[in-house]
C-alpha positions as CSV (number, residue, x, y, z in Angstrom):
1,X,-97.6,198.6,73.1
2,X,-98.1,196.5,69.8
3,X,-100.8,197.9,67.3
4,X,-103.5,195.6,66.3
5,X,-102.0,194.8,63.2
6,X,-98.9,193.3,65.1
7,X,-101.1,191.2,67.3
8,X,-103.1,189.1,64.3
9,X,-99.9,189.1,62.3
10,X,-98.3,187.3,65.5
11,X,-101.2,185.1,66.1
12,X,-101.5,184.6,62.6
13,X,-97.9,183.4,62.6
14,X,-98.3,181.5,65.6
15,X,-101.0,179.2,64.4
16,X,-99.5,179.1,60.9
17,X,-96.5,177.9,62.5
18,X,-98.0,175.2,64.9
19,X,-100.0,174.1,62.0
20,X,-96.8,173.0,60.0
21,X,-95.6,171.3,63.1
22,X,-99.3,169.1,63.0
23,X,-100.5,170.8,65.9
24,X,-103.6,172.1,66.2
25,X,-104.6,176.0,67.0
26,X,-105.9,174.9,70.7
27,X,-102.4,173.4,71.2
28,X,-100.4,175.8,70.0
29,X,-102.5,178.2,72.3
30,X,-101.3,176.1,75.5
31,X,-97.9,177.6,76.8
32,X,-94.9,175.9,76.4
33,X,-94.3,173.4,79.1
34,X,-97.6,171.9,78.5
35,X,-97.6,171.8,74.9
36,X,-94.1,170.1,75.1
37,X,-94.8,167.7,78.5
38,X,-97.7,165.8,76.4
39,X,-96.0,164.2,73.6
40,X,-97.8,160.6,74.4
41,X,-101.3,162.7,74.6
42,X,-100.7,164.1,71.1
43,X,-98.9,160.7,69.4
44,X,-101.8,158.5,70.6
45,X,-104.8,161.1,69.5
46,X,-103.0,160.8,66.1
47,X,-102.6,156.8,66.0
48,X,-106.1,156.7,67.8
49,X,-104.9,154.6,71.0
50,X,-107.1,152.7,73.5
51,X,-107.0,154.0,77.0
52,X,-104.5,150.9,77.8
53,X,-102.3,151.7,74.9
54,X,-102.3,155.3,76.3
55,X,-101.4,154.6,79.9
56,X,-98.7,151.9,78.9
57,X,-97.3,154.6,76.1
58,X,-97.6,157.1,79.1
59,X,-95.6,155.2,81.6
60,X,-92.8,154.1,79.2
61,X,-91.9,157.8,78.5
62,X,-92.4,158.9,81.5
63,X,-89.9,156.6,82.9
64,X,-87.3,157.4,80.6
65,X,-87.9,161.4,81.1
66,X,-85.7,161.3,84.8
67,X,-83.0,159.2,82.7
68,X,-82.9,161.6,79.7
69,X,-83.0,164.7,81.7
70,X,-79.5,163.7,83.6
71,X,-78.0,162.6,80.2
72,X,-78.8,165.9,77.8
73,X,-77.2,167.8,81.3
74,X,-74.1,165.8,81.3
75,X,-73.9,166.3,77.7
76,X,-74.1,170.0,77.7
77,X,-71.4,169.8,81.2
78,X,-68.8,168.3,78.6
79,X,-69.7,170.7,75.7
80,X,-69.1,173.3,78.0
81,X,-65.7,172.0,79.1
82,X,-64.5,171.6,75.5
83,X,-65.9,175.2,74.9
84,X,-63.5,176.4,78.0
85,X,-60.6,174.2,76.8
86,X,-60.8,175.9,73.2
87,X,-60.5,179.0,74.9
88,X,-57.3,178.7,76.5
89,X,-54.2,179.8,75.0
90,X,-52.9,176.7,74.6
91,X,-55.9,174.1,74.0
92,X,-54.8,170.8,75.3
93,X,-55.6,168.4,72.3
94,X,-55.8,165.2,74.6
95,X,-58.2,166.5,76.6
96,X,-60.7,167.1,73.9
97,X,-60.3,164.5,72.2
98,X,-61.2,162.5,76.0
99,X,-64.5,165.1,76.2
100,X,-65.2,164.0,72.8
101,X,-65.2,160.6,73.4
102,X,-67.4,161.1,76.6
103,X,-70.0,163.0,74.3
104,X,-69.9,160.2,72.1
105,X,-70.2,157.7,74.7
106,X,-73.0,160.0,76.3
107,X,-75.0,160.1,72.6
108,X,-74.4,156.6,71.8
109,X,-76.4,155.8,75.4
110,X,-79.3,158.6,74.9
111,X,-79.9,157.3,71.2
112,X,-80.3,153.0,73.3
113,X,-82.4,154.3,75.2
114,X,-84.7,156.3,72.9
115,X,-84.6,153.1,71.2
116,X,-85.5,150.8,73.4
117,X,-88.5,152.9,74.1
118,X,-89.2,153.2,70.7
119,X,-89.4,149.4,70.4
120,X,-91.5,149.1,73.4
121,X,-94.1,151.6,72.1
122,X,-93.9,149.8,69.0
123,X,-94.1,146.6,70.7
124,X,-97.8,148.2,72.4
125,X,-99.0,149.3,68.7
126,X,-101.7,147.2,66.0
127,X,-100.4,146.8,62.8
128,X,-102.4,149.9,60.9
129,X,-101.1,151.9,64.2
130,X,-97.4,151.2,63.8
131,X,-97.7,151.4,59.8
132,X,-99.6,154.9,60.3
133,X,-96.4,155.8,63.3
134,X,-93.7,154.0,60.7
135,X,-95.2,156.0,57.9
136,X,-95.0,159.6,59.5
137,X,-91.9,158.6,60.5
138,X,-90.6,158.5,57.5
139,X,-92.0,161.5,55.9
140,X,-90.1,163.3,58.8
141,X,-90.7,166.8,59.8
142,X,-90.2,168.7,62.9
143,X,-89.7,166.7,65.6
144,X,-88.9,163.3,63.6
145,X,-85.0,163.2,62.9
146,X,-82.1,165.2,62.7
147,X,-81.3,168.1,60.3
148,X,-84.1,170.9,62.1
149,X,-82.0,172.7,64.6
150,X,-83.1,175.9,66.3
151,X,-81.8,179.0,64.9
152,X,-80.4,180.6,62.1
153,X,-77.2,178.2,61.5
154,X,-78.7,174.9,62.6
155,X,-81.9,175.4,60.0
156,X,-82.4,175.1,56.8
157,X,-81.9,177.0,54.5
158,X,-79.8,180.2,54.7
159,X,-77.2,181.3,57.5
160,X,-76.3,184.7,57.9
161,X,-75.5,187.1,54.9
162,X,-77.6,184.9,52.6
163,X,-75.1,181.8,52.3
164,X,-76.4,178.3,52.9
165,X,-75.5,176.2,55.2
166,X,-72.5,174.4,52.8
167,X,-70.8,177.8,52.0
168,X,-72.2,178.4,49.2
169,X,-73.0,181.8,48.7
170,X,-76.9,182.5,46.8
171,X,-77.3,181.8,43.4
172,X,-76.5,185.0,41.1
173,X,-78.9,185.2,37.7
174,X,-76.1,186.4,34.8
């Protein structure tokens, strides 16, 4: 049974948390699947969209959500079988170098086709819309680029035992 204390500290973290990732405290409230399914909701609320420029934003992801879905599963079939081919005594290298060229292949097509909806979004945008969408895009954060992983070695920041994520252990004052 968590005290009191534990329950603000964890709702206090919660919305501190969802605040850095530009969410707001009803949002972050909402349980996962629905705070993740609405990423055209929350994008157009920020660029202030017209109901068309919603709808057609809408569609465009929603269409490429099937596509995308298939593709990450693929790509997470071959990391698998490069995990289970690494394990074996004798690793063929041929064969992982073929799994890695599939996962290549398989990233090269996810990163068209978040690109050609990218372009088509920014195809439906104003001017001050796509600058303000340009803009945020490149001030990154959570959820714009690469580099944020999940987890203690894919972070920022330090890994385990206090070393970064180069190898370098943690500055020493003397």
């Amino acid at each position: 049974m968590m005290t009191l204390t534990t329950r603000i500290a964890l709702s206090l973290a919660t919305f501190g948390f969802a605040s850095f990732l530009g969410m707001s405290p009803a949002e972050a409230a909402l349980p996962g699947g629905d705070r993740h399914a609405d990423k055209a909701e929350r994008m157009c609320a920020k660029l202030a969209c017209t109901d068309a420029q919603r709808t057609q934003i809408k569609a465009i992801k929603e269409a490429k959500a099937p596509q995308m879905k298939v593709a990450r599963e693929n790509l997470r079939k071959l990391h698998e079988q490069v995990k289970a081919e690494l394990r074996k005594p004798t690793p063929d290298a041929r064969t992982i170098e073929r799994l890695d060229a599939e996962m290549a292949a398989q990233k090269t097509a996810m990163h068209k086709q978040r690109r050609a909806s990218q372009l088509q979004i920014l195809a439906l945008l104003k001017p001050d819309q796509k600058a303000k969408l340009l803009d945020r895009m490149d001030k990154g954060g959570p959820g714009r680029g690469h580099g944020r992983g999940h987890g203690r070695k894919h972070g920022r920041g330090h890994g385990e035992r206090g070393q970064s994520q180069r190898g370098q252990g943690p500055q020493r004052a003397g």
